[in-house]
DSSP file (Angstrom, degrees, kcal/mol; ACC not computed):
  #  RESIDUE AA STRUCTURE BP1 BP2  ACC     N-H-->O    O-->H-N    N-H-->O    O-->H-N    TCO  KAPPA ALPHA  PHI   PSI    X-CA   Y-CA   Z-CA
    1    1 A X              0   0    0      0, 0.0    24,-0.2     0, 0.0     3,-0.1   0.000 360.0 360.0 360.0 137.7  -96.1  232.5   95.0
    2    2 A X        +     0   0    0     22,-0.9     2,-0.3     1,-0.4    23,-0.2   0.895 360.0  20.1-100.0 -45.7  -94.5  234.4   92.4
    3    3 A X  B    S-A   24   0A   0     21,-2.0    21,-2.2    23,-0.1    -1,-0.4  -0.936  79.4-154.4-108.9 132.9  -92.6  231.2   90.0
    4    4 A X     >  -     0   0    0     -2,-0.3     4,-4.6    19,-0.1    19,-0.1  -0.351  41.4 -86.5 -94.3-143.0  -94.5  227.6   90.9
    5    5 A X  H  > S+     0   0    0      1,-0.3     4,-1.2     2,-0.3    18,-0.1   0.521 127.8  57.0 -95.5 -23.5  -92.5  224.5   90.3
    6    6 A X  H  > S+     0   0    0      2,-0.2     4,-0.7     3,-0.1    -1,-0.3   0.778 109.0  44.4 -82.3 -45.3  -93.5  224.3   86.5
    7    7 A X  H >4 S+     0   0    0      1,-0.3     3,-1.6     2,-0.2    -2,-0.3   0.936 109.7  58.4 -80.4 -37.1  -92.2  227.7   85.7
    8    8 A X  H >X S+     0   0    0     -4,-4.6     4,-4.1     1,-0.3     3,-2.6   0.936 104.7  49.9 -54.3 -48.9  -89.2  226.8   87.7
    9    9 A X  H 3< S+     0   0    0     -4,-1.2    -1,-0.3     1,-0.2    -2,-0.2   0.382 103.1  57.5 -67.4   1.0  -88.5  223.9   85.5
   10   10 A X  T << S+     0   0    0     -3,-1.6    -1,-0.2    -4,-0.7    -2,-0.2   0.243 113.1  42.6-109.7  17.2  -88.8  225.8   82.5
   11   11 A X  T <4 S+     0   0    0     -3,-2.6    -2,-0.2    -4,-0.1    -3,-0.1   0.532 109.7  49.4-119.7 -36.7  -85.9  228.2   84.0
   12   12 A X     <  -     0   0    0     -4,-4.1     7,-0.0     1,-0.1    55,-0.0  -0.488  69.8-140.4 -94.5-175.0  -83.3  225.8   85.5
   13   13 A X  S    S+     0   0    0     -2,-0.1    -1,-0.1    -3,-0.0     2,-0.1   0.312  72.0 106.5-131.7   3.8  -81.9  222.9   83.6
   14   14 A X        -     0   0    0      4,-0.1     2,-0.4     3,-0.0     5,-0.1  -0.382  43.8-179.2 -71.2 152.8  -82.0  220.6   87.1
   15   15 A X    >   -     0   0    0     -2,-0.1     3,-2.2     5,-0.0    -2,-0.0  -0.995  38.6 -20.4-137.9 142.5  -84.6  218.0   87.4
   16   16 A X  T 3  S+     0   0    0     -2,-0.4     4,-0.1     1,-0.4     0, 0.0  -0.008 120.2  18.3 -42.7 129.3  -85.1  215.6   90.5
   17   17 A X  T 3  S+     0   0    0      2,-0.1    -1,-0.4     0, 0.0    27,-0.1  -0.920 133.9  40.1-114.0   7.6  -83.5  214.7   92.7
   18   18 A X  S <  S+     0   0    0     -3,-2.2     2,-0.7    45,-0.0    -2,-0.2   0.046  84.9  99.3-108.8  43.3  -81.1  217.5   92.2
   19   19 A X        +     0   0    0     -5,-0.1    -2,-0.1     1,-0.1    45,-0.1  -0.961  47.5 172.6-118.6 127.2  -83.6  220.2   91.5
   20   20 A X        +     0   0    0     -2,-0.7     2,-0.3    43,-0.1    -1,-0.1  -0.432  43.0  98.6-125.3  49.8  -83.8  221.9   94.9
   21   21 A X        +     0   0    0      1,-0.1    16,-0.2    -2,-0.1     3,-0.1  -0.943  41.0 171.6-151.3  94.6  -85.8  224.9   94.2
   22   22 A X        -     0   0    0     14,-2.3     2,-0.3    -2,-0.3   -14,-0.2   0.879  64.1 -14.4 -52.2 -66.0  -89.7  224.4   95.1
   23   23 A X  E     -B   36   0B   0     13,-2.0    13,-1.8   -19,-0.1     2,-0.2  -0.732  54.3-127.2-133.4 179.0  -91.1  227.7   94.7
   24   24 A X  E     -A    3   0B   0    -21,-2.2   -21,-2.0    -2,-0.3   -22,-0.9  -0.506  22.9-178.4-141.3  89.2  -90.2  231.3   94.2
   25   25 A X  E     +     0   0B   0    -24,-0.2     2,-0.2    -2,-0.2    10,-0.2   0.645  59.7  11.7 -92.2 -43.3  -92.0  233.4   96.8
   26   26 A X  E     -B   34   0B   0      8,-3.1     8,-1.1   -25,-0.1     2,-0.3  -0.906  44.0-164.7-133.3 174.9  -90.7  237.0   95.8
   27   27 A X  E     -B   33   0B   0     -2,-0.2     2,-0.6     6,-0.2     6,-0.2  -0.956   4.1-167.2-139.4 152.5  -89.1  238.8   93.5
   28   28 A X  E >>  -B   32   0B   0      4,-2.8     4,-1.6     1,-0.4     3,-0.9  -0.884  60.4 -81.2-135.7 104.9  -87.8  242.4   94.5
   29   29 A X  T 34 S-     0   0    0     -2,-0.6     3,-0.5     1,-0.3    -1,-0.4   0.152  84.1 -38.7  27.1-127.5  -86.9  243.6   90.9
   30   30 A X  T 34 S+     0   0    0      1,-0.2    -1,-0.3    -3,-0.1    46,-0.1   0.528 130.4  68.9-109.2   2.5  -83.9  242.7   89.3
   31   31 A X  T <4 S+     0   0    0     -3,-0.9    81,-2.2     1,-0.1     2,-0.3   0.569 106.2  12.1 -80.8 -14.1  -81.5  243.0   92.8
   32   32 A X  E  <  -BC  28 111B   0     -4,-1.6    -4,-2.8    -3,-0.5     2,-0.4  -0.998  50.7-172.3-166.5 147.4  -83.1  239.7   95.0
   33   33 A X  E     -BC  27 110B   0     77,-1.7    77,-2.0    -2,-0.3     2,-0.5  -0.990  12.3-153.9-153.0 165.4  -85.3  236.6   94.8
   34   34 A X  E     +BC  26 109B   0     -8,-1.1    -8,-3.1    -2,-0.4    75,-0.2  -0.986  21.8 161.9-155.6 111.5  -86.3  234.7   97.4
   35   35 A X  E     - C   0 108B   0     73,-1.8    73,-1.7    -2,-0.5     2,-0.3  -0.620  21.1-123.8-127.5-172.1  -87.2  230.7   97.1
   36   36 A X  E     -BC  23 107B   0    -13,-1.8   -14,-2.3    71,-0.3   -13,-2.0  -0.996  17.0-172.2-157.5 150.6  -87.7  227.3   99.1
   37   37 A X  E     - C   0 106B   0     69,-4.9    69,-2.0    -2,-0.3     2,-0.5  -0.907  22.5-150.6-119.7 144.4  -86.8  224.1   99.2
   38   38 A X  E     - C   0 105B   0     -2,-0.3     2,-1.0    67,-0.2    67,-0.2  -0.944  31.9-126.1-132.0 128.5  -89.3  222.2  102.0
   39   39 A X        -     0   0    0     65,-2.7    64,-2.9    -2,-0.5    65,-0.2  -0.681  26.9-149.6-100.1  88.3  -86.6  219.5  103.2
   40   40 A X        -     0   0    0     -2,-1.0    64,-0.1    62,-0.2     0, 0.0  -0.155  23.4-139.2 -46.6 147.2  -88.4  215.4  102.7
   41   41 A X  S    S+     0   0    0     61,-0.2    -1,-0.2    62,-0.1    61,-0.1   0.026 103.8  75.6 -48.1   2.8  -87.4  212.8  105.0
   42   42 A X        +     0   0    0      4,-0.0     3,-0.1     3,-0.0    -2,-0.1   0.091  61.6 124.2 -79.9  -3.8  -87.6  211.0  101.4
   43   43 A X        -     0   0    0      1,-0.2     3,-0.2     2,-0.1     4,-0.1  -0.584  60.0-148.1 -78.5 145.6  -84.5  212.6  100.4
   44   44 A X  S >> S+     0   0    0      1,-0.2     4,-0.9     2,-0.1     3,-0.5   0.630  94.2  63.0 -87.4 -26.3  -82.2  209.7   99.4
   45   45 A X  H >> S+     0   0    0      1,-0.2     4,-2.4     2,-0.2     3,-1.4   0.934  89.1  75.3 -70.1 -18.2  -78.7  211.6  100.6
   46   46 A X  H 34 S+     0   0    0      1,-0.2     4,-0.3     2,-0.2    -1,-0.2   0.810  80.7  68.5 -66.4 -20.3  -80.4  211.4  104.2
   47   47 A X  H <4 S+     0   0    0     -3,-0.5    -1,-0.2     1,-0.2    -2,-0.2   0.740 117.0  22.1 -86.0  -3.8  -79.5  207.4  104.3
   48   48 A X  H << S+     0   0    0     -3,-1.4     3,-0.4    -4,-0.9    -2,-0.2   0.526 104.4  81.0 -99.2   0.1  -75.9  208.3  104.6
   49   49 A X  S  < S-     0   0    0     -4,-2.4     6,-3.0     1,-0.3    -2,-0.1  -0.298 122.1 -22.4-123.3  53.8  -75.6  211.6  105.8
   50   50 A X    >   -     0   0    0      4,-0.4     3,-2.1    -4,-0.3    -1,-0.3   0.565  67.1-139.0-166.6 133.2  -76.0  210.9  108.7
   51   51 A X  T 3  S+     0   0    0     -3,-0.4     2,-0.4     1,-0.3    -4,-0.1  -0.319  97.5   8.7 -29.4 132.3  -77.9  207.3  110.2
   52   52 A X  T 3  S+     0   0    0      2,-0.0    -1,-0.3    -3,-0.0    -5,-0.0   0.112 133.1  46.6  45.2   3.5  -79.9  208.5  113.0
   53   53 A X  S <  S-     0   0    0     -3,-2.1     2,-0.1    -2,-0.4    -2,-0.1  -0.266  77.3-150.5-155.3  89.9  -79.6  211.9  112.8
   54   54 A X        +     0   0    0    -13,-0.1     2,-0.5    -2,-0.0    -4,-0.4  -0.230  20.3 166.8 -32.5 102.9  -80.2  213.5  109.3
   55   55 A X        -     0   0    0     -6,-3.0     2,-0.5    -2,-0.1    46,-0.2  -0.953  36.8-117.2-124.0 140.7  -78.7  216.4  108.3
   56   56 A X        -     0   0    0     44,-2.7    44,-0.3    -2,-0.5     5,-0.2  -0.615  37.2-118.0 -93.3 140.6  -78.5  217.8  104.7
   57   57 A X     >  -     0   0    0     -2,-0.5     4,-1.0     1,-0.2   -11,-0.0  -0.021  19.2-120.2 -66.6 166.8  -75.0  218.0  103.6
   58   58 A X  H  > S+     0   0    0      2,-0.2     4,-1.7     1,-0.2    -1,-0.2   0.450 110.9  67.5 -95.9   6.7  -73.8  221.8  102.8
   59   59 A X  H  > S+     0   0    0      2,-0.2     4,-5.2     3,-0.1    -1,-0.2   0.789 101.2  49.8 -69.8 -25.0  -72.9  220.9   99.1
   60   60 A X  H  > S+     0   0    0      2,-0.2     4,-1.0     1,-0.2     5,-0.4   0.966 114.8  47.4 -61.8 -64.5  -76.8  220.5   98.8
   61   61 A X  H >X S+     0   0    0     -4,-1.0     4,-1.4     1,-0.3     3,-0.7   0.863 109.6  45.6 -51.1 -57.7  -77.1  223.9  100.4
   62   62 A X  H 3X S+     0   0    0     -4,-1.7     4,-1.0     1,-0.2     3,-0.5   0.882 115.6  51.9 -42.8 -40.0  -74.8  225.7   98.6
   63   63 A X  H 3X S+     0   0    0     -4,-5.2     4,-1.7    -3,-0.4     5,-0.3   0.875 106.5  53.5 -72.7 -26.3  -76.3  224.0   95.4
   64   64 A X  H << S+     0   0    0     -4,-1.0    -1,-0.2    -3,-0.7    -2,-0.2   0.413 105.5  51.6  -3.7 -43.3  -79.6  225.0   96.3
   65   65 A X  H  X S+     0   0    0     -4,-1.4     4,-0.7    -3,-0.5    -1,-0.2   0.435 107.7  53.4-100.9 -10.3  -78.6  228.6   96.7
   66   66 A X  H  X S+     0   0    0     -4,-1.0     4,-2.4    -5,-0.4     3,-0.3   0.875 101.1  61.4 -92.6 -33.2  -76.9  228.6   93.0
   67   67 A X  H  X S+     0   0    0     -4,-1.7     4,-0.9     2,-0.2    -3,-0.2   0.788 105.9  45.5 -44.2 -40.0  -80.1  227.4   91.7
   68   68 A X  H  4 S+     0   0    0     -5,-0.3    42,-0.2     2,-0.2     4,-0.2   0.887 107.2  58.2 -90.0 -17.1  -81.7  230.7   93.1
   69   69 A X  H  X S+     0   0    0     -4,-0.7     4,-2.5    -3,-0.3     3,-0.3   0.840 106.9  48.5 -59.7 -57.6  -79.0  232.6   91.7
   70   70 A X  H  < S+     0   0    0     -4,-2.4    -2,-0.2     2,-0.3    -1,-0.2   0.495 107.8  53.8 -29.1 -26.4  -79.9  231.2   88.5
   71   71 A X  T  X S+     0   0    0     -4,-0.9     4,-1.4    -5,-0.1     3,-0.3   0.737 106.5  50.5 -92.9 -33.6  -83.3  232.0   89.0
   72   72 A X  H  > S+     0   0    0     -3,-0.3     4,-1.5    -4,-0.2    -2,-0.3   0.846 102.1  57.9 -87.5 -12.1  -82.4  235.3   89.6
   73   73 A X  H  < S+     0   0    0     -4,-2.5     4,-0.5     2,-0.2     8,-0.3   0.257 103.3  67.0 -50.0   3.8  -80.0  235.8   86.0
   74   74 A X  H  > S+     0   0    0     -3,-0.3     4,-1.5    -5,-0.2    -1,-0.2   0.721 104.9  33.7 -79.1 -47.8  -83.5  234.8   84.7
   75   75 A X  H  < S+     0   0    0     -4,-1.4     3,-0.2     2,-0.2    -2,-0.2   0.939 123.4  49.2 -85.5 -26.2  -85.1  238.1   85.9
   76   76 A X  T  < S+     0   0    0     -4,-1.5    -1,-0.2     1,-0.2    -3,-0.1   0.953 134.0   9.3 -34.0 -65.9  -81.8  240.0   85.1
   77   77 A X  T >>  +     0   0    0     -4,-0.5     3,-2.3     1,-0.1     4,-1.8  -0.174  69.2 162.0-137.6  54.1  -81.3  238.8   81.9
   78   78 A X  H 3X S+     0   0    0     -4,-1.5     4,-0.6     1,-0.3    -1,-0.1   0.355  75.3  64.4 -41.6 -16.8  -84.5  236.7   80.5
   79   79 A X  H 34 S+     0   0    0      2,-0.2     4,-0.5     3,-0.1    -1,-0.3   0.711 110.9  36.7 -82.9 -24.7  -83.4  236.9   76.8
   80   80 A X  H X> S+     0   0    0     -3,-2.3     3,-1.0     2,-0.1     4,-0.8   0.913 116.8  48.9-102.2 -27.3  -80.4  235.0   77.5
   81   81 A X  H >< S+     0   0    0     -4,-1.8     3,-2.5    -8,-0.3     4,-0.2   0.917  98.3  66.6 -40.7 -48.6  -81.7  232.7   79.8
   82   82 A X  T 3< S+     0   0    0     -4,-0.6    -1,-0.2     1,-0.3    -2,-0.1   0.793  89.9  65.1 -19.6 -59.9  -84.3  232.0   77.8
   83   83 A X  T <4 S-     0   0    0     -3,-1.0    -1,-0.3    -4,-0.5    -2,-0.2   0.753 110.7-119.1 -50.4 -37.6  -81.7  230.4   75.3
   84   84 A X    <<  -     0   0    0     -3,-2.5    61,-0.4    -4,-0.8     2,-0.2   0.816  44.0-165.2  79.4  81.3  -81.1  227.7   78.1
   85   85 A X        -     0   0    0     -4,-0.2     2,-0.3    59,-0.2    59,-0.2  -0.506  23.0-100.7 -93.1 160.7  -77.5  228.6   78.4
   86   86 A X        -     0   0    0     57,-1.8    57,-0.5    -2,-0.2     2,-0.4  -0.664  39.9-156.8-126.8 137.5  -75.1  226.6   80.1
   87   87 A X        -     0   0    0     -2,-0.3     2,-0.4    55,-0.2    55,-0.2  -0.950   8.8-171.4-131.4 149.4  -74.1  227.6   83.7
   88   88 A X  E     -D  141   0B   0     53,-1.0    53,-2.7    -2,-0.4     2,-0.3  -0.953  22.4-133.8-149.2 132.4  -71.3  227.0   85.6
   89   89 A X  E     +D  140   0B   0     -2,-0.4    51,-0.2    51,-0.2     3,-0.1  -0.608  35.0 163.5-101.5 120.5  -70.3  227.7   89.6
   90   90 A X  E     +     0   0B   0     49,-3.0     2,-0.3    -2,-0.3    50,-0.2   0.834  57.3  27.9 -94.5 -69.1  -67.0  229.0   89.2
   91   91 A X  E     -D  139   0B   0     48,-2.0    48,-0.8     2,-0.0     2,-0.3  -0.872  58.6-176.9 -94.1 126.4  -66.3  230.6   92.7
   92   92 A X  E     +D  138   0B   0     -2,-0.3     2,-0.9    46,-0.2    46,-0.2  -0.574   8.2 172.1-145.6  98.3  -67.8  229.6   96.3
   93   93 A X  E     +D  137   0B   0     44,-1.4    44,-1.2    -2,-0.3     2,-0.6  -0.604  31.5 154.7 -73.9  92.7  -67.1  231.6   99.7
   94   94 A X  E     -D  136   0B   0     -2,-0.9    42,-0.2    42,-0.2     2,-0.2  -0.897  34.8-160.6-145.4 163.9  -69.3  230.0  102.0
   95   95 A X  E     -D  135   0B   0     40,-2.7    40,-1.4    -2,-0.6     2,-0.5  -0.779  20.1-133.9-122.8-176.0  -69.8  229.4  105.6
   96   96 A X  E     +D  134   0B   0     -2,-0.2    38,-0.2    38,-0.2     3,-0.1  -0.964  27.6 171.1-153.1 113.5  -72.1  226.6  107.6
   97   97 A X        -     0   0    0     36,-3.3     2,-0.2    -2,-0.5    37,-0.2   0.581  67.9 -16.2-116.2 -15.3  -74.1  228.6  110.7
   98   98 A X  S    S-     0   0    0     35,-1.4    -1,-0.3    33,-0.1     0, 0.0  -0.680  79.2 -88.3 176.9 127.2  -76.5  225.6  111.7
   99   99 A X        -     0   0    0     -2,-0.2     2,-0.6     1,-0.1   -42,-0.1   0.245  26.1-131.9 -62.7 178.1  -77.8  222.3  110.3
  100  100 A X        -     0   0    0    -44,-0.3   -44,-2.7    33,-0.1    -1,-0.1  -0.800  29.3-170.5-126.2 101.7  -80.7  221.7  108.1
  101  101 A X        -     0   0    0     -2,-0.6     3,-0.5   -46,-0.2     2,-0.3   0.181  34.3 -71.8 -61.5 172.2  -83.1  218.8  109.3
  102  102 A X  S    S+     0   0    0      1,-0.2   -62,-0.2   -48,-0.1   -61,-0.2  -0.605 119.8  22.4 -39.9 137.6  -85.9  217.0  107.9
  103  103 A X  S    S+     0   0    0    -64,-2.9    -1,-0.2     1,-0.3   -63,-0.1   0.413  85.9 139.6  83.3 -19.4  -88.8  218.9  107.8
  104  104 A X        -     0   0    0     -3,-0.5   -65,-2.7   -65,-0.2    -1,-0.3  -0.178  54.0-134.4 -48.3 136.2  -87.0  222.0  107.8
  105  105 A X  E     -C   38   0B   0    -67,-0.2    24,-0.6    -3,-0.1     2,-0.4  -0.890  28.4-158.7-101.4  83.7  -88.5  225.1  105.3
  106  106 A X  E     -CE  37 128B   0    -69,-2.0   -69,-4.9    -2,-0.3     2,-0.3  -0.690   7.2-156.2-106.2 133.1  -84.8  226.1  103.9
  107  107 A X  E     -CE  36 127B   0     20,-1.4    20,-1.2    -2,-0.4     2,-0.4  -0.856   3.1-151.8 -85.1 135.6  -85.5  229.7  102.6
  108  108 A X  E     -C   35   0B   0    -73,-1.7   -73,-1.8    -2,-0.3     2,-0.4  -0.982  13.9-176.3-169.2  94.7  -83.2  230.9   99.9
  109  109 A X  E     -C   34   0B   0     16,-0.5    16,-2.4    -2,-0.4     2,-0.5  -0.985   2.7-174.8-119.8 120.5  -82.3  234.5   99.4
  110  110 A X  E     -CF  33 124B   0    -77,-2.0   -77,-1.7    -2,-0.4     2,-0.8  -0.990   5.5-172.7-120.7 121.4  -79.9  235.5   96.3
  111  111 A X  E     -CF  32 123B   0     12,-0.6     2,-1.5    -2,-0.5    12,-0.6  -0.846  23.4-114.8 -79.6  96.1  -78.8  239.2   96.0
  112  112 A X  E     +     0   0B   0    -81,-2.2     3,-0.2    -2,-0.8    10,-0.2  -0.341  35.6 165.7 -75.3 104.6  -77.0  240.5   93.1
  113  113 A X  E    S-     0   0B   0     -2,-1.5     9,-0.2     1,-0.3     2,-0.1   0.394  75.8 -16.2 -77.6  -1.9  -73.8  241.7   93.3
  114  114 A X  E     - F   0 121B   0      7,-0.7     7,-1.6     5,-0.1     2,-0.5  -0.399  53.9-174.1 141.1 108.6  -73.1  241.9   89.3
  115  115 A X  E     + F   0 120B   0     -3,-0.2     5,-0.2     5,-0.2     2,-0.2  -0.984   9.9 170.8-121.0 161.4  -74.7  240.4   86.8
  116  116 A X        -     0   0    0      3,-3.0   -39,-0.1    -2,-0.5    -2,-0.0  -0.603  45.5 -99.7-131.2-175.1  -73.3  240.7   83.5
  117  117 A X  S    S+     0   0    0     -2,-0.2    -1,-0.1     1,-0.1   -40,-0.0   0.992 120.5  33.4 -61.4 -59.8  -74.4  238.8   80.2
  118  118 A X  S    S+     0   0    0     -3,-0.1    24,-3.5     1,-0.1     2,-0.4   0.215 125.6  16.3-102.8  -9.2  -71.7  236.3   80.4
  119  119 A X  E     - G   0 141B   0     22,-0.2    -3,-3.0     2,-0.1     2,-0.3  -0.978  58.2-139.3-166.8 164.3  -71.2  235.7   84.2
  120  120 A X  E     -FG 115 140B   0     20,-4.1    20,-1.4    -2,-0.4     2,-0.4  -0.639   9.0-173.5-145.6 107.8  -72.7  236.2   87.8
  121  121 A X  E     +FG 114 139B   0     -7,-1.6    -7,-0.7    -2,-0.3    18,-0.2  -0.817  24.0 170.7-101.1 149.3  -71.7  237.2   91.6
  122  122 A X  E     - G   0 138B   0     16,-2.3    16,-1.9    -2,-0.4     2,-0.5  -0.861  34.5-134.2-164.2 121.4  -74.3  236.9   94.1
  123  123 A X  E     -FG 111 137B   0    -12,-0.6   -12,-0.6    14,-0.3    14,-0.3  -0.822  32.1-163.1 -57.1  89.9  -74.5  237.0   97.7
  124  124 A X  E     -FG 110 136B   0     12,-1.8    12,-1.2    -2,-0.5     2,-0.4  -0.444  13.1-176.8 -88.3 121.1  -76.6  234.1   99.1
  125  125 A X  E     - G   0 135B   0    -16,-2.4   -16,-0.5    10,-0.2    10,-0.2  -0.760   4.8-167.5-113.5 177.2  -78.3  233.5  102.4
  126  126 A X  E     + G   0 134B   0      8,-1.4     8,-3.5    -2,-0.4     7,-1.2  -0.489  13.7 174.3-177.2 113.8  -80.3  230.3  103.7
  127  127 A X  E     -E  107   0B   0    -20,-1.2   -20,-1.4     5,-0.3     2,-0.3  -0.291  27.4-149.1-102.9-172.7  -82.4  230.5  106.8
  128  128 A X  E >  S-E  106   0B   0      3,-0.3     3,-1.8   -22,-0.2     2,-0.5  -0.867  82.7 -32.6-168.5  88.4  -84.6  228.1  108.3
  129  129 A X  T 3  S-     0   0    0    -24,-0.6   -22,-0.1    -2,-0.3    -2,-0.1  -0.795 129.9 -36.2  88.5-137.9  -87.5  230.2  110.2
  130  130 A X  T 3  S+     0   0    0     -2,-0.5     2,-0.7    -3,-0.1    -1,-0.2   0.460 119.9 104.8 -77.5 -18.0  -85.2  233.2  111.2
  131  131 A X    <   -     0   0    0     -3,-1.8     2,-1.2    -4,-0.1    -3,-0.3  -0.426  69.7-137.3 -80.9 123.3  -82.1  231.2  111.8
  132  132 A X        -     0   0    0     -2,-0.7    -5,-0.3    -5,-0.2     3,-0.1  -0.652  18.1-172.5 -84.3 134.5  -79.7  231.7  109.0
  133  133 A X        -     0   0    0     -2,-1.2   -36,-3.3    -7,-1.2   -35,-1.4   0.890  68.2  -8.2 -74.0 -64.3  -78.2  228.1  108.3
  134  134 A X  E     -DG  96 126B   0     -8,-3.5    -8,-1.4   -37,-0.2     2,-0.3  -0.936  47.2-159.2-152.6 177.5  -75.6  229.5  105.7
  135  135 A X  E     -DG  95 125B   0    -40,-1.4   -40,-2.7    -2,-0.3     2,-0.3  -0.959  23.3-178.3-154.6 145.5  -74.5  232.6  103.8
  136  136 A X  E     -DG  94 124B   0    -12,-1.2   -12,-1.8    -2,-0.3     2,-0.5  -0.952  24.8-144.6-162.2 127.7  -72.2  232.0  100.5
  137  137 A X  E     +DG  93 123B   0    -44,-1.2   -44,-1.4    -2,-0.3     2,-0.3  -0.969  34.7 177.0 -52.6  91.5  -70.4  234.5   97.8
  138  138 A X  E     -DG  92 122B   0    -16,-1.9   -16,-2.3    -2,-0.5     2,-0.4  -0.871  21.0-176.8-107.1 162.5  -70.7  232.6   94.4
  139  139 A X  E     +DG  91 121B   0    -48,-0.8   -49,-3.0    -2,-0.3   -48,-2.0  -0.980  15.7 168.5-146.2 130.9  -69.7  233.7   91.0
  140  140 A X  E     -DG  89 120B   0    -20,-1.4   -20,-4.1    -2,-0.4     2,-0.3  -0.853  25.8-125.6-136.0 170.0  -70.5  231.3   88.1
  141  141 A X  E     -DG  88 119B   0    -53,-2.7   -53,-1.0    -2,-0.3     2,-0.5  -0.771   7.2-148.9-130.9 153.1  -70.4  231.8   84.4
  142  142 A X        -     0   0    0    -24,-3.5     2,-0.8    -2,-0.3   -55,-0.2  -0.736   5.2-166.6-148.8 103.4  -72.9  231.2   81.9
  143  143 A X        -     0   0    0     -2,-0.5   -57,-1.8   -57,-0.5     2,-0.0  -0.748  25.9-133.0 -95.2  99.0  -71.9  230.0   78.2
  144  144 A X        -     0   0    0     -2,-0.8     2,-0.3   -59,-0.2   -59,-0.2  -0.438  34.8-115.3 -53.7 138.8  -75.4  230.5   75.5
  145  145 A X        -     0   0    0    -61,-0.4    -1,-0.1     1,-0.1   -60,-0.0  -0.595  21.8-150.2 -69.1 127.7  -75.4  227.3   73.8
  146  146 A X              0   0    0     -2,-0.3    -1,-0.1     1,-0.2   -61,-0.0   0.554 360.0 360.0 -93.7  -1.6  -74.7  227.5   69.9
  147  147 A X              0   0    0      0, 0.0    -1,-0.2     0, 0.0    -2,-0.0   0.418 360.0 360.0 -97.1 360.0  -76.7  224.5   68.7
């Protein structure tokens, strides 16, 4: 484990139940990081979505995979992250290749396609074993806080 769950919370600004980032397993320099989210049957969104057969909805995923994008603009650019800057998902190309269950290990892969100071595109997978679940484009924007 490269970030645990501590280190994580002192890089994203999510907290439970929307902090969907367990661990951070690699990091391969400033181009890729690679987390998990280990998927409860606790999870509250599973008592509507859907009664008798759970699935986690793809906004979770997608959020889940901007959270790891975010984790990688930490190892890009750790002096302004650091600041606790303000992030925001601007753009999101994604598609939905297979659902994601209880129990489920959803693996997280963010790539960087540009990161700048001020903004970030990143190519996003999330597999489950070897099967990739979903694959997403995002580009979000990230305003340092003046206070």
């Amino acid at each position: 484990m490269v970030f645990d769950k501590q280190k994580i919370k002192s890089i994203l600004p999510h907290r439970e139940p929307f902090l969907f980032i367990d661990e951070v397993t690699e990091v391969h320099g400033t181009e890729k990081v690679v987390a998990v989210k280990t998927i409860e049957q606790s999870e509250k969104y599973f008592e509507g979505h859907f009664p008798g057969r759970p699935i986690m909805p793809g906004v979770l995923i997608v959020e889940a995979m901007a959270q790891a994008s975010i984790i990688l603009y930490y190892v890009c650019k750790p002096e302004i992250a650091g600041t606790h800057p303000d992030y925001y998902l601007g753009k999101v190309k994604a598609e939905f290749l297979a659902p994601v269950s209880p129990g489920d290990r959803l693996i997280l892969e963010a790539t960087g396609v540009k990161i700048t100071e001020q903004a970030g595109v990143v190519d996003a997978v999330a597999r489950v074993g070897e099967t990739v679940v979903a694959r997403a484009n995002l580009v979000f924007g990230v305003r340092r806080n003046t206070v």
